[in-house]
C-alpha positions in Angstrom: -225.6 -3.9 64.9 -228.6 -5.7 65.7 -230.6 -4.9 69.2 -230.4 -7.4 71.6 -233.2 -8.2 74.5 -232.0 -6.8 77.6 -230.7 -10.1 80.6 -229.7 -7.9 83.5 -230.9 -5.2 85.8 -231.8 -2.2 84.9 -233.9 -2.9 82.4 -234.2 1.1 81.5 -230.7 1.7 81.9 -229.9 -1.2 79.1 -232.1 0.0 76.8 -230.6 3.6 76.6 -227.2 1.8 76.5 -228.1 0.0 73.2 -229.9 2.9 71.4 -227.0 4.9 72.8 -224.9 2.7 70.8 -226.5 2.7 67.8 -226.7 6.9 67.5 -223.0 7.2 68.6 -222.2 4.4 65.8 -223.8 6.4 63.4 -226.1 3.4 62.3 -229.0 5.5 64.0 -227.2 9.4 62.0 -228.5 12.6 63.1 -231.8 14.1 61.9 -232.9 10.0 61.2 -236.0 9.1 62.6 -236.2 6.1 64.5 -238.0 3.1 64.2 -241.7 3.5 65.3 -242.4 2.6 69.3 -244.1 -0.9 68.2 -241.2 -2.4 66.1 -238.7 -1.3 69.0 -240.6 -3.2 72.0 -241.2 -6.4 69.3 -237.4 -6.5 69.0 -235.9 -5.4 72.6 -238.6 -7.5 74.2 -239.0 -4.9 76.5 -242.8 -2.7 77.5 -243.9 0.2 76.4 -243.4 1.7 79.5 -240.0 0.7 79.8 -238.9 1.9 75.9 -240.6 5.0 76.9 -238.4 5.8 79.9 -234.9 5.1 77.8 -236.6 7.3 75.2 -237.0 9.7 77.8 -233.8 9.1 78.7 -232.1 10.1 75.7 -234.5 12.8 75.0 -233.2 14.8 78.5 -229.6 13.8 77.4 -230.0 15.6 74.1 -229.4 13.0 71.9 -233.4 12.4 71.0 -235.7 14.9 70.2 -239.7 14.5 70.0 -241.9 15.9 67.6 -245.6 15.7 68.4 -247.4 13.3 66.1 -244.4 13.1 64.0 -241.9 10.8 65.9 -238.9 10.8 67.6 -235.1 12.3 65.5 -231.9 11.8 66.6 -230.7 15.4 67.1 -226.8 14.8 68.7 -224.2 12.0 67.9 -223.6 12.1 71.1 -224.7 13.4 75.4 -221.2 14.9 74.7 -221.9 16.6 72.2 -225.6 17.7 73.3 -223.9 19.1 76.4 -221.5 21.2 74.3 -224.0 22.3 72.2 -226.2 23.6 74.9 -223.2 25.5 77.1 -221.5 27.2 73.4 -225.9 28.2 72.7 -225.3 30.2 75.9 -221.8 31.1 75.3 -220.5 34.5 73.3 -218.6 34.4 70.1 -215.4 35.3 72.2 -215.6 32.7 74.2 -216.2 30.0 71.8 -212.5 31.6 70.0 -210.9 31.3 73.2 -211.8 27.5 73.6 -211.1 26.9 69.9 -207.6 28.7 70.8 -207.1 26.3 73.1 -207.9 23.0 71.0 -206.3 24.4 67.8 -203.0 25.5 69.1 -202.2 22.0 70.9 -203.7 20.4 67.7 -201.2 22.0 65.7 -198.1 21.5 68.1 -199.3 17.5 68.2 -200.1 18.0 64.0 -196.8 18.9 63.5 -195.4 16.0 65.2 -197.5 13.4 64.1 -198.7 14.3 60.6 -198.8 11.4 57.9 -198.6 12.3 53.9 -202.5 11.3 53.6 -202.6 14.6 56.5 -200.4 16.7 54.2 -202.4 15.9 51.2 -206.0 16.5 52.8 -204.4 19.8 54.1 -203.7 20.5 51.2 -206.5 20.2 49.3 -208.4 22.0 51.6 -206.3 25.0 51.4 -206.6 24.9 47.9 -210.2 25.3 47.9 -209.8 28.2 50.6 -207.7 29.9 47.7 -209.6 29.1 44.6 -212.9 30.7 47.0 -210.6 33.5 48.0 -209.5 34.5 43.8 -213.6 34.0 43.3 -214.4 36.2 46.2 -217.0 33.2 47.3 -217.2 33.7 51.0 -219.9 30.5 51.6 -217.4 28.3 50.0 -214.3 29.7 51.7 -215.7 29.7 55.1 -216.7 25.9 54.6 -213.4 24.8 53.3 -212.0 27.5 56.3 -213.7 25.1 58.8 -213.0 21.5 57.2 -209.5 22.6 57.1 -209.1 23.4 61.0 -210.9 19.9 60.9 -208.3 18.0 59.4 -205.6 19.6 61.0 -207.5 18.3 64.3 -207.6 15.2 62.9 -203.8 15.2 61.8 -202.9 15.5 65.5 -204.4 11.2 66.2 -205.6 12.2 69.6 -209.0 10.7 69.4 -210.4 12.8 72.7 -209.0 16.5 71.0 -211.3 15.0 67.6 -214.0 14.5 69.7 -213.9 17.7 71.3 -213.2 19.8 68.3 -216.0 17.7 66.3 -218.7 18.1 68.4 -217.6 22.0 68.7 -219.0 22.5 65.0 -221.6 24.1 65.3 -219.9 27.0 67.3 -217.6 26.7 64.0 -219.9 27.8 61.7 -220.9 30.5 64.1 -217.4 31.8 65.0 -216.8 31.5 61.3 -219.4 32.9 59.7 -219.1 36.1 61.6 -216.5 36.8 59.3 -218.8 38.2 56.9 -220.2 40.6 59.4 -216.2 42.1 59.8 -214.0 43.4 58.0 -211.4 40.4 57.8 -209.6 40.0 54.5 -209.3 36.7 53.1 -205.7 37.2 51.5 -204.3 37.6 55.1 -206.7 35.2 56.3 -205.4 33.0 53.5 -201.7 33.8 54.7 -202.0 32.7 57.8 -203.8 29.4 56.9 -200.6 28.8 54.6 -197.8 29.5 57.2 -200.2 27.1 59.4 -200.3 24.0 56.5 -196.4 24.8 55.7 -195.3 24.8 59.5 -197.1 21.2 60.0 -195.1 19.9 57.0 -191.8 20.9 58.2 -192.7 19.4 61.9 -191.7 23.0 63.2 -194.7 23.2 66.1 -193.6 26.6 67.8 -194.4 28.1 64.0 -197.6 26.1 63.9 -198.5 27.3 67.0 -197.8 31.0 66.3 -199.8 30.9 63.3 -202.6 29.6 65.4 -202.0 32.5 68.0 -202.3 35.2 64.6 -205.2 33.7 62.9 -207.4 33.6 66.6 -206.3 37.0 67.3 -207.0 38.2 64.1 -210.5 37.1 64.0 -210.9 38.3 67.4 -210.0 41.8 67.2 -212.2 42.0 64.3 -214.9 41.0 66.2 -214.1 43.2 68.9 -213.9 46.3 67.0 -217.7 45.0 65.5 -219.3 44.8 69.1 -217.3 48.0 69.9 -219.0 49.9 66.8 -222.3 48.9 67.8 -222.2 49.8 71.3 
């Protein structure tokens, strides 16, 4: 998508409209640099000053991120998603499995209603991974399968605000996640429950899909519990 020079009032708030644009398109990915301050003001046809303040702009918002004598990164996809990042960074693990409670179960009641066979199959083949990580004992690769499965089973449900959400919650995913290794959760009942999960999507039957949800959360979470409880 090419940048356009700005016709209407505010000139500012145009500016951060069209880079906006371009990070949430992806054509501007996070951790890209961005084009250097001179080429942006000979294509916008904008000042300095003004550039500066969208920059600004989307540096407050989260989205942009400075680095002295360097330049300027895209750091979010997103304000959404820097807002989410900043409130889970001062959130506890408990809270963030609570909120992924929430998103997950009525992901996999609306998964189990609306799942097409390219669903099925991606499920699938995630949960095959989980397994093949499980036999292996290779807890990296399991926990990164673990959360692109929960990913596509998001995705299964077509409700494009619930992907947003859950997507820009990924970070807290690897956190929630990876505090597996710190507790004593077995992968084979881990892996159980993610199978009654995948199987109750296939057969449409949401109150199963849901439970499954409801025992893998509160699994995790009195794992965790009993962790902060030992080193109290």
């Amino acid at each position: 998508m090419a940048l356009q020079k700005p016709n209407r009032f505010s000139l500012v708030e145009q500016v951060v409209a069209q880079l906006e644009s371009l990070i949430e398109s992806g054509q501007w990915h996070v951790g890209m640099r961005i084009p250097a301050e001179p080429e942006l003001v000979a294509e916008l046809g904008v000042s300095r000053n003004t550039l500066r303040e969208a920059i600004r702009a989307l540096v407050h918002a989260g989205m942009l991120a400075t680095k002295q004598g360097d330049g300027t990164y895209v750091c979010s996809a997103s304000a959404l998603g820097a807002v989410l990042k900043r409130r889970i960074r001062q959130s506890n693990i408990l809270e963030t499995l609570e909120v992924r409670y929430a998103l997950e179960r009525e992901a996999a009641c609306l998964a189990a209603a609306r799942r097409t066979e390219e669903d099925i199959e991606t499920m699938r083949s995630h949960l095959l991974v989980c397994d093949q990580a499980k036999k292996t004992g290779d807890l990296q690769a399991y926990m990164e399968s673990d959360i692109r499965l929960h990913q596509t089973i998001v995705q299964a449900a077509h409700n494009s605000v619930l992907i947003d959400l859950y997507e820009h919650m990924t970070e807290a995913l690897h956190l929630s996640v990876n505090s597996l290794s710190e507790c004593a959760l077995h992968l084979e009942t881990h892996q159980s429950i993610h199978q009654k999960l995948v199987d109750a999507i296939i057969e449409k039957n949401a109150a199963k899909a849901m439970e499954a949800v409801h025992a893998y959360i509160e699994k995790v979470k009195g794992e965790i519990q009993r962790e902060l409880e030992e080193e109290s």
